[in-house]
C-alpha positions in Angstrom: 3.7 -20.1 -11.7 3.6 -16.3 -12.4 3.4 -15.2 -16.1 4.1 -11.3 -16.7 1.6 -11.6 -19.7 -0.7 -12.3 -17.6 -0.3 -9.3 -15.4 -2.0 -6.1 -16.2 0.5 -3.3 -15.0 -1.9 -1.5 -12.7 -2.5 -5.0 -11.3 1.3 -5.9 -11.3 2.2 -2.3 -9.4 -0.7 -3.2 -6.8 1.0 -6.5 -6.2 4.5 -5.3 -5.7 2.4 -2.6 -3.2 1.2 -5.4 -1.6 4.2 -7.7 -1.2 6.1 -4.7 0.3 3.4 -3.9 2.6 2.6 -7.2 3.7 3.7 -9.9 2.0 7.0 -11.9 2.4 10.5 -13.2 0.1 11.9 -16.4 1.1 15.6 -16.7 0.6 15.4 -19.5 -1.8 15.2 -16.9 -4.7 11.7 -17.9 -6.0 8.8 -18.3 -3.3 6.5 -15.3 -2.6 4.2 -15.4 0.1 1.1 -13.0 0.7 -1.0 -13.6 4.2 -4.5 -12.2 4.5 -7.3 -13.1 7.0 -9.7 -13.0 4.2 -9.5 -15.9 1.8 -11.8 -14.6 -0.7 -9.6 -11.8 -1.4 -6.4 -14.0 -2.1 -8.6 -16.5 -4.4 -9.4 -12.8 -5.8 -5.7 -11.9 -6.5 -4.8 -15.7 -7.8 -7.7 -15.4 -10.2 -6.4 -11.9 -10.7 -3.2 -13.3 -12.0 -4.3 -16.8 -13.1 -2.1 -18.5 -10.4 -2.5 -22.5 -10.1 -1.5 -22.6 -6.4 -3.9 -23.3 -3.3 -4.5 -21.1 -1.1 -3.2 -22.1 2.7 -4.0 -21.4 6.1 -2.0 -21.2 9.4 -2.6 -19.8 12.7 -0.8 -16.2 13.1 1.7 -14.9 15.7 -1.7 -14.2 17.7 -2.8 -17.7 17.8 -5.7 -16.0 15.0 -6.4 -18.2 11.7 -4.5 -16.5 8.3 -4.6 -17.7 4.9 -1.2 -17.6 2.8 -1.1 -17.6 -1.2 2.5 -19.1 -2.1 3.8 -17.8 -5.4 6.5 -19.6 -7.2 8.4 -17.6 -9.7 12.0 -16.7 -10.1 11.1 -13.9 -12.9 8.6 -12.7 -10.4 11.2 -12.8 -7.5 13.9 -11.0 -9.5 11.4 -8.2 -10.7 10.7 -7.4 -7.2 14.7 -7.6 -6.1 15.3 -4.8 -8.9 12.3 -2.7 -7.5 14.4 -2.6 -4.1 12.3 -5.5 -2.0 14.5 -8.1 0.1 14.4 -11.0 2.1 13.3 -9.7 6.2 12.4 -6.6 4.7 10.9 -5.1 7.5 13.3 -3.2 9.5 15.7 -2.5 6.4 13.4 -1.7 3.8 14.4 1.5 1.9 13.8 3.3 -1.1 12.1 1.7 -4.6 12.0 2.0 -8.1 8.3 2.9 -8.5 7.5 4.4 -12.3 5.4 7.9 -11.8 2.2 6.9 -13.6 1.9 3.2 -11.5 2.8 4.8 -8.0 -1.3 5.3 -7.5 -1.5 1.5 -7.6 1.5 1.1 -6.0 0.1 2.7 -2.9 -3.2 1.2 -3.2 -1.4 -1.9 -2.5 0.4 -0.3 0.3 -2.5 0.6 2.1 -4.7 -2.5 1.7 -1.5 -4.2 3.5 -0.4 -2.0 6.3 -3.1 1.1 5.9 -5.8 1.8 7.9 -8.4 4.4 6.9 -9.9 5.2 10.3 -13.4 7.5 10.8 -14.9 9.0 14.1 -17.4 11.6 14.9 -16.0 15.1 15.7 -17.2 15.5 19.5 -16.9 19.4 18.8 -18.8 19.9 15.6 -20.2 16.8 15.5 -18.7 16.4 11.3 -17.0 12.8 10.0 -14.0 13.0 10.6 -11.2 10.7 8.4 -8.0 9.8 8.5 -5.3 7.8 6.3 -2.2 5.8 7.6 0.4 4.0 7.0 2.9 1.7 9.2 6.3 0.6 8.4 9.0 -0.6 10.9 11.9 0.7 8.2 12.7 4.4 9.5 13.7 5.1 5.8 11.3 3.5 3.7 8.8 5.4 5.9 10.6 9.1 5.1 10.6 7.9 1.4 7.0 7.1 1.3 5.7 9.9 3.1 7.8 12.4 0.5 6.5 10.2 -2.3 2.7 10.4 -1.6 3.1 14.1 -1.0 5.1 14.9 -3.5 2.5 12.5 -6.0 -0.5 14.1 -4.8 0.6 17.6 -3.6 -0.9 16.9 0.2 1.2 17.3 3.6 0.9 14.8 6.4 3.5 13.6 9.4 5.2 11.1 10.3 4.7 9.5 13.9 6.9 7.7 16.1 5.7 4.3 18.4 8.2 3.0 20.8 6.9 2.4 24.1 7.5 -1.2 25.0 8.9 -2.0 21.8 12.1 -3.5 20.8 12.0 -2.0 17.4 10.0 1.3 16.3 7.0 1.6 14.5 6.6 4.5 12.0 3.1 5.4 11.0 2.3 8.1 8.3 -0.5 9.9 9.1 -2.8 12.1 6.5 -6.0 14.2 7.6 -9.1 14.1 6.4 -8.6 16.7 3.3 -5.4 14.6 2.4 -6.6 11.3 2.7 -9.5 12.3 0.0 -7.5 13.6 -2.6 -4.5 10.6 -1.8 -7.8 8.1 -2.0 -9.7 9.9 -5.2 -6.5 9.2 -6.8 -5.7 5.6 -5.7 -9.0 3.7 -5.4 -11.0 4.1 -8.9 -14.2 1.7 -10.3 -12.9 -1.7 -11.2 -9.5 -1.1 -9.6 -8.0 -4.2 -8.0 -8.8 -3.7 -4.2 -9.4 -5.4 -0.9 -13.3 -4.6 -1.1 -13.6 -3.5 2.5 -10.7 -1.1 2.1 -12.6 0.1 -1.4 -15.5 0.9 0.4 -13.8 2.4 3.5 -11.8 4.6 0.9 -15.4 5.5 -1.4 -17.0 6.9 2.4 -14.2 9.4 2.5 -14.3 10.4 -0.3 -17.9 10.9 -0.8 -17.7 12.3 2.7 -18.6 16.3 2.3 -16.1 18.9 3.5 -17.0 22.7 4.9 -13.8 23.9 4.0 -11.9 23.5 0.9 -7.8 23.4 2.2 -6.5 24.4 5.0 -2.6 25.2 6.0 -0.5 23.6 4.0 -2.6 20.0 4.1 -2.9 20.5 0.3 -1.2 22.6 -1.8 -3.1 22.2 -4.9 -4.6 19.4 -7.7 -3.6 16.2 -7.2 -1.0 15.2 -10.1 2.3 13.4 -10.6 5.3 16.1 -8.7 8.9 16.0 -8.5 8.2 12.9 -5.6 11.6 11.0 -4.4 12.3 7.6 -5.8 9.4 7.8 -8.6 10.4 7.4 -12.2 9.1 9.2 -14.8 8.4 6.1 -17.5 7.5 2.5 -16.2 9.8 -0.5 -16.0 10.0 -2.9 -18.0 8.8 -6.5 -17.6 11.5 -9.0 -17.3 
């Protein structure tokens, strides 16, 4: 069972992150299901939460061992229905009603689902170089998020396009190095609710120095909540 008392709301917008990202709505109207390849962080989120169920495991599409957590709740099921998630969201995923002041954590779950902070060495200049995406297979969910997060954070990044020997497109969001360290100052804090591999990924950019302070329009000034599509200014209430 899920109890909303339980739920701290920067831990319940980091689950609804999460569950949008990469977790899944059966069409009974109450099961929730997040897969992970780590177990320790899903006994992480059910302690998180104080959830009674086990934690599973099941080989993936690639034949590779997952572990699922199986939440039961209709309130919880409901809450995410009115934030916009469905039932095979994947390719029709749109919109959501995020409040303002919990998108941060919102995102934070986004991108310890489907984000991938990436690093390489410059083979110019030899300087770290970072970068911070995001994949979605819904061609509006993706537009929504990416005026979202630079709306949020005042940042500019692109959107990219995979199709090649694929039946359906991916979408991948795609913020540079100067972007991705104010978007991650901003969404990964001490004692936030994390994947820890994704925390520490996210604290080496950050801490990464820069020899430039902007550039272009990458970011067009301090990070703070902005006109951003979809966000609310005041948070929702629990059911």
């Amino acid at each position: 069972m899920f109890a909303f008392s339980n739920a701290r709301s920067d831990y319940l917008w980091y689950l609804v992150g999460l569950i949008t990202s990469d977790g899944c709505l059966s069409k009974d109207g109450r099961h929730i299901t997040l897969i992970s390849k780590d177990p320790l962080f899903l006994e992480q989120l059910r302690q998180a939460f104080r959830l009674t169920c086990r934690i599973g495991r099941h080989n993936g599409a690639t034949g590779s061992l997952c572990f699922h957590l199986p939440v039961s709740s209709k309130n919880l099921y409901g809450f995410l229905l009115d934030v916009g998630l469905t039932p095979a969201k994947s390719l029709t995923l749109s919109a959501l009603d995020v409040p303002t002041q919990q998108f941060p954590d919102f995102l934070r779950g986004m991108i310890d689902g489907d984000g991938c902070i990436r690093t390489w060495i410059h083979p110019s200049n030899g300087l770290r170089q970072w970068a911070l995406e995001i994949s979605s297979a819904s061609p509006v969910f993706s537009l929504w998020l990416k005026e979202s997060v630079e709306g949020f954070f005042g940042v500019g990044g692109r959107r990219h396009v995979r199709s090649k020997k694929r039946k359906n497109p991916i979408y991948t969001i795609k913020f540079g190095k100067l972007a991705a360290q104010v978007i991650l100052r901003g969404c990964y804090y001490p004692e936030c609710l994390a994947l820890p591999r994704k925390f520490e990924m996210a604290w080496q950019c950050i801490n990464t120095p820069n020899r430039v302070g902007k550039y272009g329009n990458v970011i067009a000034g301090v990070a703070k909540p902005a006109n951003a599509p979809g966000l609310k200014p005041g948070g929702r209430k629990r059911p």
